[in-house]
N, C-alpha and C positions, 0 to 999 in steps of 0.2 A: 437585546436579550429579554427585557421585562415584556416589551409582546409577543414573545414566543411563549415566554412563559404566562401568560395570559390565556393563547388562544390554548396552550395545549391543558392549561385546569376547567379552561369553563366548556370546554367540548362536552363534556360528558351531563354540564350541569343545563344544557341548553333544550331538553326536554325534563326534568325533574319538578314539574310547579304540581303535579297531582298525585303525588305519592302521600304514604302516612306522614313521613317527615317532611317539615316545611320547607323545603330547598330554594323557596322562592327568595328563602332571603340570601340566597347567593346565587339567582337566577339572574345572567348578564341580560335580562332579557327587561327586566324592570328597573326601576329611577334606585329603589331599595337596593335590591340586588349589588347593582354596579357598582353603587357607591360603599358598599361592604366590601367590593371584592376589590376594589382600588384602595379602601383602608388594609386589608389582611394583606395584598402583594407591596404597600409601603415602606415593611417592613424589608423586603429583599434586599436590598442595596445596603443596610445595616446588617446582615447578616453575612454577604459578601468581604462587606467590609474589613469588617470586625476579625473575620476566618483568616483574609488575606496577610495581615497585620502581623497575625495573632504569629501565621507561619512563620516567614521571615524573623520576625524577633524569636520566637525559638529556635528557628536554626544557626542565627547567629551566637545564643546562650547556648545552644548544645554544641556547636563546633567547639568553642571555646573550652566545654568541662570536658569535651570529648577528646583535647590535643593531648593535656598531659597524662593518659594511661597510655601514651602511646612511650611514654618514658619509664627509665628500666626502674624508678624510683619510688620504690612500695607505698610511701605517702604519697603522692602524688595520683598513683593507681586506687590506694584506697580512698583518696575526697573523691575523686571519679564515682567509684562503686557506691562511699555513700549519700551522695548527691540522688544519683538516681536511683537508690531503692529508696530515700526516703521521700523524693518529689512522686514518685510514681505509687507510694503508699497511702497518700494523702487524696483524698477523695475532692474531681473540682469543684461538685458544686461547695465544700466546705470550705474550699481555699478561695472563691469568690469570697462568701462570707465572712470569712475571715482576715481578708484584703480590705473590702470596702467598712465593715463594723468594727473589726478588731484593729487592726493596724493603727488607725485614727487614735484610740483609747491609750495605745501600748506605746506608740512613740510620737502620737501629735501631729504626724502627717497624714493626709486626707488626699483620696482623690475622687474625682467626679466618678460615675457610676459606666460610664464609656468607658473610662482609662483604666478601674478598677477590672473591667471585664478582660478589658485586652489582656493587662499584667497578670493577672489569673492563668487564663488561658495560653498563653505563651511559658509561661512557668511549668506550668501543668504538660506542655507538651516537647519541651526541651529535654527531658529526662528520655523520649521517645527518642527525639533528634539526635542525642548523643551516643546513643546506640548504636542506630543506622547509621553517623559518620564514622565511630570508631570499628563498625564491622569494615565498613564502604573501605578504610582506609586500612584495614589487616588484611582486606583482600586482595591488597594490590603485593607482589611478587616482592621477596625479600633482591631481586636483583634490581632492581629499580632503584631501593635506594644505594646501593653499593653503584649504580652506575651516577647518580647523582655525587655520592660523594668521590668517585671518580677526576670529578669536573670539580672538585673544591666545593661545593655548594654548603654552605651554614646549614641546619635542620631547618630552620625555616625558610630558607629556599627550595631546599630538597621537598619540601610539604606546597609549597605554592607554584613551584615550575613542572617538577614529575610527579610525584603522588595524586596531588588533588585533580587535576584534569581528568585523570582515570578515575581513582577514586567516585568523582562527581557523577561521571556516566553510569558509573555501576549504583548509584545510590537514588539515583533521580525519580525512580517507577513506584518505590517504598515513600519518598518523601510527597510523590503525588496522591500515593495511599493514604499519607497521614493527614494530608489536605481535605482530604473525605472524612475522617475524620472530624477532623476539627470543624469542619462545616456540620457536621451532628450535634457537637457537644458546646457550638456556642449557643443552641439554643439556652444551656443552663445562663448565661447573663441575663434572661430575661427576670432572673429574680430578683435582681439589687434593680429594675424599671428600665433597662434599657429597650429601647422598640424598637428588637429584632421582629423573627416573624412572630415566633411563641408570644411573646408581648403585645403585639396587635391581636392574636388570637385568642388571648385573654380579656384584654378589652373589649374586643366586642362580644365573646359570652358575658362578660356581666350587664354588658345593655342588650342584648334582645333573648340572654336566656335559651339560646340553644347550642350548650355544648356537643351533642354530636355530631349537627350538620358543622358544624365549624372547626372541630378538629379532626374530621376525618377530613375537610379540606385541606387542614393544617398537614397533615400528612403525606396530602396527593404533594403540594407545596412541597414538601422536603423532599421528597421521591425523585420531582420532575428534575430538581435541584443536582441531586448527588447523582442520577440516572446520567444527567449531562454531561457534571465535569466529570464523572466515572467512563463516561465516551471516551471524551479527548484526553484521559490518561492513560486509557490503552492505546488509542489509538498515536499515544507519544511514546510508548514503548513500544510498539509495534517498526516505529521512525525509528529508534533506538539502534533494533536491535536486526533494522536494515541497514 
């Protein structure tokens, strides 16, 4: 994947050495160039990463705050509701900040600046995930569960043997959405120093001084990225919904 995504950014850069902007220093065509552009795509596989991570551990923290409004018991409904207005009020790059700076201060636990990203990030996108499973799971037919309980089934059987199967299929194209997401907004870890891409792409504006060839690369970078997996997310709903 990283040389596709190689040839498909520097195509454009493999005639730009005579323009007003310097493009030479991200021209594959020189020893400079290359080795800029092998530092700024370094960053891919950390931004991958990190995105992948970030998913999964939210949707396991949103299924969980998302079971109990599924009960008839108003406490229960309300830490649901305010869980997530008040994770979804809270701005990430603040709650970076104040994972990796404050946390430390306030109860003495620290984490690395990796781990700080991910728990951010996954926090920050649970309040999402809890939504889309508690929609995913009201849409499924109130006879469903009466044919589960039918069959004797406990509520958590009736949630793990008929509901969630369905539930899953109908939720799957949203939780891909939000995966594009999260692949946008991890670039905010690059401020506690993790070397996603934004982080490589800071780096090296401060050693050669050209912010706009370098972050409008930065952007082809994020494009080529979301352009992708935004392919094969339709193209998994499309499989869905044959």
């Amino acid at each position: 994947m990283r040389n596709l995504f190689f040839l498909l950014l520097t195509l454009p850069l493999t005639s730009c050495g005579k323009s007003e902007l310097n493009w030479l220093i991200l021209s594959p065509n020189s020893i400079e160039g290359l080795t800029n552009l092998k530092f700024l795509l370094s960053g891919l596989t950390t931004t991958i990463f990190i995105s992948v991570v970030s998913i999964i551990i939210s949707m396991i923290i949103g299924f969980i705050i998302a079971v109990p409004s599924l009960a008839k018991n108003k406490f229960l409904t309300y830490l649901n509701i305010g869980y997530v207005e008040i994770v979804r009020a809270i701005p990430l790059l603040v709650l970076i900040l104040w994972i990796y700076y404050g946390l430390p201060i306030m109860t003495g636990i620290s984490f690395s600046p990796f781990v700080s990203g991910i728990i951010a990030l996954s926090i920050s996108e649970s309040a999402f995930q809890a939504e889309i499973f508690r929609a995913g799971i009201n849409s499924i037919k109130k006879s469903q569960w009466e044919a589960g309980s039918s069959l004797g089934f406990s509520f958590i059987r009736k949630l793990r043997l008929v509901i969630l199967p369905q539930a899953i299929k109908n939720i799957l194209p949203a939780i891909g959405n939000q995966f594009v997401y999260v692949l946008k907004m991890s670039s905010l870890v690059s401020i506690i120093g993790i070397g996603d891409l934004t982080r490589k792409a800071n780096e090296l504006v401060v050693t050669t001084y050209r912010p706009l060839e370098i972050y409008t690369f930065l952007i082809l970078e994020y494009l080529v990225l979301i352009l992708i997996v935004s392919y094969f997310v339709r193209k998994f709903e499309t499989k869905l919904k044959g």
